[in-house]
N, C-alpha and C positions, 0 to 999 in steps of 0.2 A: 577587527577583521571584516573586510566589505568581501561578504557570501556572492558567488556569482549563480546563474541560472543555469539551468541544463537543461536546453530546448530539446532532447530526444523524448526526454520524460514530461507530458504535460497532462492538464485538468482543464476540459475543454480546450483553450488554448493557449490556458497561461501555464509559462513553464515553472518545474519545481524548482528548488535554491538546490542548489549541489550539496550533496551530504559527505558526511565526514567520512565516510567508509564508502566500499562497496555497496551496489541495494541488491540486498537479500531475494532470491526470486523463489518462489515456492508453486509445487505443480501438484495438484488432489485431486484426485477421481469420485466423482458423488454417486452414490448407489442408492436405489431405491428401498422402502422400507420394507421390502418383499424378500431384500436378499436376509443372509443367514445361515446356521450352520441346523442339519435337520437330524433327526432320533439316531441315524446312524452314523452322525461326526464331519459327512458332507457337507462344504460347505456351498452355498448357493447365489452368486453377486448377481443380480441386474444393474449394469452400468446403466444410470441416467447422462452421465455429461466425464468425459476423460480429460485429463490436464489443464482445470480449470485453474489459471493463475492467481498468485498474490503475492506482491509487494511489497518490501518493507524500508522506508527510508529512516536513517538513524542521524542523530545529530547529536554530537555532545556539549554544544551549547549553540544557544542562541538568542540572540538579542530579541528584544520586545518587537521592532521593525519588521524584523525576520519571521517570528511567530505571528503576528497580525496579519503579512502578509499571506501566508498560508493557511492561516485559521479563514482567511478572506477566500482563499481557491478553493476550500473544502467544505469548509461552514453552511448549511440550510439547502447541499443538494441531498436525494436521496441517491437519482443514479447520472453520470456525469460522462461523458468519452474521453477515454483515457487512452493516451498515446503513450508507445513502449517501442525502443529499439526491440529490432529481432533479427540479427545478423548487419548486414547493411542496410536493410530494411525499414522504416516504420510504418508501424501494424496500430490498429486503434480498436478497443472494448468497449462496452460497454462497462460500467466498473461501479461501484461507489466505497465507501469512507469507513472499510469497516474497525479500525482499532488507534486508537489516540494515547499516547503514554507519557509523563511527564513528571521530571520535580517540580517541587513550585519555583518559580523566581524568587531568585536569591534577593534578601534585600542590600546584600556587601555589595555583590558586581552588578544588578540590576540585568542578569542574562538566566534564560530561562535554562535546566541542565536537564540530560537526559533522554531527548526529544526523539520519540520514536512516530511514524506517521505511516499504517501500514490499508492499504487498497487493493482492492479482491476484485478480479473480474466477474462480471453477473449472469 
């Protein structure tokens, strides 16, 4: 199967390979280490940053070409601009590389299984 690219979603400016599924979009609020709950059961948030995003692209397989490719768009940055639909829109972050998951390549099919690639706005 020849993966195609999906230029809404990119890393700088190379696009990601279309994944097998929908991507996962995840939204967290970071609070600072002041918030808390105090002696009387209150509890206490300082929002530092609201709806900070992350990504998750899933693949259930993928050829050696395919994984190289992408280990190439992500591989030795720390933080990279990350473009993301957002309605009709594209919006671009600030972002980097935070979680990589994988079986090992099979040596039957010589295709890598499992292949999750998830990216955090910074």
């Amino acid at each position: 199967m020849k993966r195609s690219y999906v230029n809404d979603w990119k890393v700088d400016d190379s696009p990601f390979l279309s994944p097998d599924e929908d991507i996962e979009v995840k939204c967290r609020n970071i609070y600072s280490e002041d918030s808390g709950t105090d002696e009387s059961g209150v509890q206490h948030l300082v929002l530092l940053r609201a709806n900070v995003h992350t990504w998750v692209f899933s693949y259930s397989t993928m050829t050696t070409e395919e994984y190289q490719y992408m280990m190439g768009i992500l591989r030795g940055k720390d933080v990279f601009t990350f473009t993301y639909p957002e309605g009709d829109e594209a919006k671009t972050c600030s972002a980097y590389w935070q979680e990589f998951s994988s079986a090992y390549r099979s040596k039957v099919t010589g295709l890598y299984t499992n292949v999750s690639f998830q990216i955090s706005e910074r």
